[in-house]
N, C-alpha and C positions, 0 to 999 in steps of 0.2 A: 367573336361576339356570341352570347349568349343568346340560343331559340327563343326560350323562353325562360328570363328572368326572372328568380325569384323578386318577392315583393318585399317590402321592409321586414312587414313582421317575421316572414321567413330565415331572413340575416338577422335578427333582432332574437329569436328564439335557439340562434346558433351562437350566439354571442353570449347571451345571458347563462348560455351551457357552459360556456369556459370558465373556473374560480378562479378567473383575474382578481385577488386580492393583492391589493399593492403590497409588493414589487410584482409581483407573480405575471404570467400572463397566460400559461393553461391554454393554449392555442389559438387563444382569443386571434390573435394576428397571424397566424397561420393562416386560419378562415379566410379574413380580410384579403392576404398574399395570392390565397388561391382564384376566389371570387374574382379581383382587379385585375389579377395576370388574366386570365379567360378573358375580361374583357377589353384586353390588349393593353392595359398599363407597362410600363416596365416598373419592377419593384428591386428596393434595395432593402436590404433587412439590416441592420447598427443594432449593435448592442455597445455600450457607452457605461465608463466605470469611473468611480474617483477613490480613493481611501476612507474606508471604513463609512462606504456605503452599499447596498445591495447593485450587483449589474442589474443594468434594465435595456429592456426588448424594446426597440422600434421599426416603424416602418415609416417606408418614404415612397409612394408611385407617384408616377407620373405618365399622362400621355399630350402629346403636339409638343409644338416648339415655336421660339421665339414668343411675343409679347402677343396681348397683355397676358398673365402670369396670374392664376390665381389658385390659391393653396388652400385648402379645406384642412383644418386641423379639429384636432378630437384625440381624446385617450380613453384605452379598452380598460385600463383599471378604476377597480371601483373601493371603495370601503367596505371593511366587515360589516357580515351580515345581523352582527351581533346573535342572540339569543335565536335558533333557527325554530325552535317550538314555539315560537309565540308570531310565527310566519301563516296566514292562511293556505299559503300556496308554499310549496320547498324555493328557496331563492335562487337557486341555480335549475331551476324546470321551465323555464318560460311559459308556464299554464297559462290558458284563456280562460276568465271569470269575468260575466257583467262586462262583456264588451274590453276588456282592458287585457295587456297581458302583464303577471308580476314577475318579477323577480331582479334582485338587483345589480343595479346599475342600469335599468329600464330607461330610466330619465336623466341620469348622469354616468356618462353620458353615451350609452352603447344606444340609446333610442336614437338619436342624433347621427351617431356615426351611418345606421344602418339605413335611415330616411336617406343622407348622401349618396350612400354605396346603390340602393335600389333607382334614384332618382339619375344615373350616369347611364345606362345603357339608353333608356332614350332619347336622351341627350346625344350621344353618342353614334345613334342609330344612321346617319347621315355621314358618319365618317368625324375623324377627328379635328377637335376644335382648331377655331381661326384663331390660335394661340396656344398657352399651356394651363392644361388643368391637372392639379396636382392634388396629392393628400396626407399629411404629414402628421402618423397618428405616433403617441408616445402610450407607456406603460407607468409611471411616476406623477401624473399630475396630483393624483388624491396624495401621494407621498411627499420626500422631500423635493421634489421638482430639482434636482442637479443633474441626472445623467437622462434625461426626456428631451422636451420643446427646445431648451434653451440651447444645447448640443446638436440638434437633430438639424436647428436654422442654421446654427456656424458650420455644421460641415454641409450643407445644402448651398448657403452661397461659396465654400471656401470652392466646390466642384462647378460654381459655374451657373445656378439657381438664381435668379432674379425675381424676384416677389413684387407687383403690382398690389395686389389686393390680400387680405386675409379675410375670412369667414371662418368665426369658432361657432360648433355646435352646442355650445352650454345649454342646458334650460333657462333661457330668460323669461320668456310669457309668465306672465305673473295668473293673473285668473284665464284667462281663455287666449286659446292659440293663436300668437301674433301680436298682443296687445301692444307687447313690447321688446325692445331692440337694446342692446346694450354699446353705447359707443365711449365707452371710459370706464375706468374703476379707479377708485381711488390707493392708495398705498399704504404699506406695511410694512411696522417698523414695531418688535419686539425687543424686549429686554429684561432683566431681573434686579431688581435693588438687594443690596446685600449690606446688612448690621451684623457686625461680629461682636462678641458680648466675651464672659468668660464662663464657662460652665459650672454648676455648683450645687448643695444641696438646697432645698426651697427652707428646709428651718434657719441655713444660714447666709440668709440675702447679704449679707456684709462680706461675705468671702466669695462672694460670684459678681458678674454684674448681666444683668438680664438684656439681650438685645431685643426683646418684642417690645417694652414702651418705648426707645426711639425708634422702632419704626410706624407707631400708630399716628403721628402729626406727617409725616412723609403718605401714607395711606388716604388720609384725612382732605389733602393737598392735594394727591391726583385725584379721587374721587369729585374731587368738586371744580377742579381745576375748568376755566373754560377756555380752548387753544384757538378757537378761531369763531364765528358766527356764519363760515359757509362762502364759495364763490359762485359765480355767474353759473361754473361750469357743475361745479361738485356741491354736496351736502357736509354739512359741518365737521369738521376733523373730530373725532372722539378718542376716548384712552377709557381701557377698560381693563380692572385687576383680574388676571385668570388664577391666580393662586396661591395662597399665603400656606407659610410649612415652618419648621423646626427644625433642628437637628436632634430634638429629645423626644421620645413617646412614654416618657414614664409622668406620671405627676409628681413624681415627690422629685425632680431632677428641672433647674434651669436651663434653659438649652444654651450653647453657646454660639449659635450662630440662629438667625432671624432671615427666611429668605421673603421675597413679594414678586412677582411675575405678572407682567401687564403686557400690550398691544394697543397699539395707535394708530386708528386706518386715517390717513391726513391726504387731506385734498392737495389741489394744485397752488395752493399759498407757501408750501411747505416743501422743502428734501430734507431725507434722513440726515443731512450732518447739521442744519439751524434746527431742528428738534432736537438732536442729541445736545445742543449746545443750552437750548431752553433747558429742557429737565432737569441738564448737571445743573445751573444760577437758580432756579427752582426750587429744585432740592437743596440746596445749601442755605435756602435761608432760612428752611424748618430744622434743615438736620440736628438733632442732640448732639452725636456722636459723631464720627466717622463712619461712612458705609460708601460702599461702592456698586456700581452700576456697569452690568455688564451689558451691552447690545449685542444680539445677534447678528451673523453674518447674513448677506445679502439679504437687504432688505427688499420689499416689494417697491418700487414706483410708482405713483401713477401714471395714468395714459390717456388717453382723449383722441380720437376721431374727428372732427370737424363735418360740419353737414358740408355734404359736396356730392357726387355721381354713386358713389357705392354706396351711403345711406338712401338718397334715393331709389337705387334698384331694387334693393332691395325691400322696401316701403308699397315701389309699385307690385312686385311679386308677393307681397303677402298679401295689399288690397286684392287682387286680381285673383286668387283664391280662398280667402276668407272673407273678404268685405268690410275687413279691419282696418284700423288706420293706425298701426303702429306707433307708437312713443317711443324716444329714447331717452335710454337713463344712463346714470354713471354710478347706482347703487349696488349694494350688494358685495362680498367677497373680494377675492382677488382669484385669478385664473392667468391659463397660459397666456393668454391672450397680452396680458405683458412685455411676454418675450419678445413681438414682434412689434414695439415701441418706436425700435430706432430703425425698423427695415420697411416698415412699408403700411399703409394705413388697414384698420382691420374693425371688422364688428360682428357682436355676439351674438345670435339667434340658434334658438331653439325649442324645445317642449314646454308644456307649464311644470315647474319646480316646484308642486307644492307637496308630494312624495319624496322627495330628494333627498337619501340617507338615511331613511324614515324603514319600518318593519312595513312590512308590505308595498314598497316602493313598485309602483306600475304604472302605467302609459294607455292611455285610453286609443285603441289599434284605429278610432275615426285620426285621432289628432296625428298619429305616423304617417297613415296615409296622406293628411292633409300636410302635415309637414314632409312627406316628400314631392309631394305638387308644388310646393313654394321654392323649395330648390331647385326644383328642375326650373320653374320659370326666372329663377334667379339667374340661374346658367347660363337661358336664353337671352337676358337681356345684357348679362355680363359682354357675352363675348357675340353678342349682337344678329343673334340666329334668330327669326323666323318663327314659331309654336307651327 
């Protein structure tokens, strides 16, 4: 065990020094490996590949055994920095300004991870838990999400891993820390419409045929379309066009292909294969022409929590440190948090997200602190210790 543990912002200022830009992970989890083994975890390091994707770096610790089982997941990669001069602080410096530290991935979600990592030695301090506390961090979540979370649980239970409870560090708190608790997201299901035309000169419209006016009633259709009014659990399914394109850049040139690219976050009214089935009877009764529609593979789910013992502990550990009365939502994105749908109940807490992705993304060093008081009290009533 550690004398004297560092505190978050310490891991947090070691973290934000690795350029985990996804895939990458820059030691990011080195760190992690070394800090948890010291604190007696046993750690296993995966690295995890498929065709004609980049490998990606995980880790898996663990310390006790047998039940209850609860796994803390998080991932050290973050998104580019984009443009680094128009940064106050450099994004890989963990600088202290105005009480805050920047740089990214502060708030998504290395802030998170390192509230956990700081909040386990005193927890711990009494010896290990009356059960298992685990932490199953990936590299891939900002990426494609293939060779991360979703790989890291299948070999975790194929060796033997049993999961009671999940807790993700995302930033959920909307304005001030704790507001809010994430126990569902809705799902994701992308795809592309596709008008093939014939390519030609624009002085001789008669010897081409143009695919962009049959796709502007098709456009017309989903923009307006309304797929649901919303359930008990979730907010209303939406479709939103991310991108219309060409196959021509010239003007004096008909393109001969029309593409359009949209995304549907659809509540629990819905699975990806009766929305594929709506769109295609949809489309066909605008269609001019023929065009086709390609869906993406694996789509997202949705997921859902039920109030039950782990939303409440978690309710009482944030009251009990902030004086908050936590809400939950089922808005917002999608996260790994998915992954762990069919294994075992899971919910989202972490810093306020309103820097998230953002040029000077940073984390106000009271709310770390305070977000590692709430895990640690969460741990205590998880697995039923004493403060």
């Amino acid at each position: 065990m550690l004398d004297q543990p560092p505190d978050a912002a310490a891991h947090l200022r070691a973290l934000i020094a690795c350029r985990s830009v996804t895939p990458a992970d820059d030691g990011a989890q080195d760190y992690l490996a070394g800090v948890l083994g010291e604190a007696g975890f046993r750690i296993e390091r995966l690295t995890f590949s498929a065709p004609g994707t980049p490998d990606v770096h995980n880790l898996f610790a663990t310390i006790g055994s047998g039940a209850p089982h609860l796994v803390f997941a998080g991932h050290t990669d973050v998104v580019p920095p984009g443009d680094e001069t128009r940064w106050r602080h450099p994004p890989f410096a963990g600088a202290v300004a105005d009480g805050a530290m920047f740089g990214r991935g502060a708030v998504d979600m290395k802030g998170g991870i390192a509230a956990f990592v700081a909040a386990t030695p005193g927890f711990l301090a009494g010896g290990a838990p009356r059960g298992t506390l685990s932490l199953l961090i990936t590299g891939d979540e900002e990426g494609r999400a293939i060779n991360g979370t979703v790989k890291l649980i299948a070999w975790a239970r194929e060796a033997g891993q049993k999961f009671d409870a999940a807790l993700i560090g995302e930033p959920t708190s909307q304005t001030k820390l704790g507001d809010t608790i994430k126990i569902g997201r809705r799902g994701s299901l992308s795809g592309t419409i596709i008008v093939t035309g014939k390519q030609g000169h624009v002085a001789y419209p008669h010897l081409a045929n143009n695919p962009i006016p049959p796709l502007v009633p098709i456009l017309r259709l989903l923009t307006t379309m309304e797929i649901d009014d919303g359930s008990r659990s979730f907010q209303p399914s939406n479709l939103e066009i991310t991108g219309i394109e060409a196959d021509s850049t010239a003007f004096n040139v008909i393109p001969g292909e029309a593409r359009a690219r949209f995304n549907i976050r659809f509540n629990d009214l819905w699975s990806p294969i009766r929305l594929n089935a709506l769109l295609r009877h949809a489309i066909s009764e605008v269609a001019e022409s023929d065009c086709e529609i390609v869906f993406e593979p694996n789509p997202s789910e949705w997921f859902l929590t039920k109030p039950g013992p782990l939303v409440d502990m978690l309710q009482q550990a944030i009251a009990s440190e902030t004086g908050v009365a936590a809400a939950t939502s089922t808005g917002g994105g999608t996260s790994d948090a998915r992954f762990f749908k069919d294994v075992c109940p899971m919910v989202e807490f972490g810093l306020v997200g309103d820097t998230m992705h953002q040029v000077d993304e940073r984390v106000p060093l009271a709310d770390l602190a305070q977000l590692t008081a709430i895990y640690r009290a969460f741990l205590d009533r998880f697995f039923g210790q004493a403060r």
